[in-house]
N, C-alpha and C positions, 0 to 999 in steps of 0.2 A: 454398357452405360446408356442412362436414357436419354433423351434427346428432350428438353425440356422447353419453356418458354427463353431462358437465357440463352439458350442455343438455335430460339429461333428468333429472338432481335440481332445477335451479333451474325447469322447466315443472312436476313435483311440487311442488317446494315454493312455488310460486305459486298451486296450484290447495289449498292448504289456507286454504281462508276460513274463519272471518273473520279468519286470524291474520296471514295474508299474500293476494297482490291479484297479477295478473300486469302488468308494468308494459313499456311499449315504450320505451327509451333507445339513439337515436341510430336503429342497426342491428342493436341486438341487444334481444331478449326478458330480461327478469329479471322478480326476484320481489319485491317491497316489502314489508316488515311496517306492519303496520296498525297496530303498538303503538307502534314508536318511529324508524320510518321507515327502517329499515336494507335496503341494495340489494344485493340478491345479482345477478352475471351470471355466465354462463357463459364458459369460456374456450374457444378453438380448442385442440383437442388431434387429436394424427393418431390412428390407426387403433393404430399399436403403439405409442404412449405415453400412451394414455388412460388417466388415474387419476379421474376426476369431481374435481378440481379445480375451483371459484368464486373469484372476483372478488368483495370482499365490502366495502362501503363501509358504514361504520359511524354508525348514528344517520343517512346521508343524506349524511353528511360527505364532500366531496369529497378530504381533505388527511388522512380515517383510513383508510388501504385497505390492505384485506391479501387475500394468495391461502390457503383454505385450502382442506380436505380436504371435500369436497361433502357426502358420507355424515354428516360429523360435523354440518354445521348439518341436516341431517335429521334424525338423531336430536334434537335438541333442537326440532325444529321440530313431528316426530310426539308425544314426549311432551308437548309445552304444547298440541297438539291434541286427544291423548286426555285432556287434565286438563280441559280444558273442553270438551269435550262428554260425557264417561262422569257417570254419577250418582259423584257423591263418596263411593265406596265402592272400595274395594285392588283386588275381584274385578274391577268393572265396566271399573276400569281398565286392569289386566293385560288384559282381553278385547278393548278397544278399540286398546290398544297393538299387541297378536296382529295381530288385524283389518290397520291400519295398516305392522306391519310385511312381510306377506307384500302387501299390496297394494303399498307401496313396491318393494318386489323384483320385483313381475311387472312393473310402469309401468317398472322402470328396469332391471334384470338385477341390480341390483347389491344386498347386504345392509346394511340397519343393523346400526352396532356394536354397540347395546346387543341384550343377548339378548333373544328372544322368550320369553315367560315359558311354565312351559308346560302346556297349558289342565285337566290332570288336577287339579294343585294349583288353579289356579284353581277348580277345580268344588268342590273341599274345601274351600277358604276359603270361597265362597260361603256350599255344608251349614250348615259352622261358623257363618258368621254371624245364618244365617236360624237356625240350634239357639239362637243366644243371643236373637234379637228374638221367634220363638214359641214356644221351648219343644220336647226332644226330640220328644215323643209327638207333638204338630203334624205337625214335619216328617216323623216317620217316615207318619204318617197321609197328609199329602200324598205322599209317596214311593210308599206303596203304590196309591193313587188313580192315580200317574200310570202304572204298569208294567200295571193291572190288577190289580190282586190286592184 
């Protein structure tokens, strides 16, 4: 059997603990959610009709199943990962998200649909935030401490 693009979102998205757990059914590898037990697998797909397509049993349920779009329970699988694990701050999370989504793309070839945010503003958000917890002259003081000056 080949190992396709659907069988490398649902190996991604099993190896994001502690949200999801990789799980063995039957003869095939899936992914499990640790939250509310929903079972994603892989489909067989050939070479020229590969879309990363999953097999998606809901809640665990064997009688709610649906085929979707593999990238799309990624995307929601990378953002509840980057929600809990970044510190609860916009910047840390755009960064973790970053992080996560070029890591999903190199593990898989393929992109998440949500855009990657992109890391300039992040740095400005950051500034900003840190300008409102210490104070301009702080931050610039730290600013210049780190370039040398």
């Amino acid at each position: 059997m080949r190992e396709g693009l659907s069988h490398r979102i649902v190996a991604f998205i099993g190896g994001l603990l502690p949200l999801y757990t990789h799980e063995h059914v039957g003869d095939r590898y899936g992914a499990r959610s640790l939250v509310d037990g929903t079972l994603i697998l892989p489909l067989d797909e050939s070479e020229e009709d590969e879309d990363g397509r999953v097999e998606v049993y809901w809640q665990g349920d064997s009688t709610r199943r649906s085929e979707v779009a593999g990238v799309f329970l990624a995307n929601v699988a990378v953002a509840k990962y980057a929600e809990l694990h970044a510190i609860p701050e916009a910047s840390a999370t755009k960064a973790r998200y970053a992080h996560m989504s070029q890591h999903f793309t190199f593990k898989t070839g393929a992109p998440l649909v949500l855009e990657e945010p992109d890391p300039e503003s992040a740095f400005a958000e950051m500034l900003k935030e840190a300008t409102k917890l210490f104070g301009k002259e702080a931050v610039k003081e730290i600013a210049k401490k780190t370039i040398g000056l």
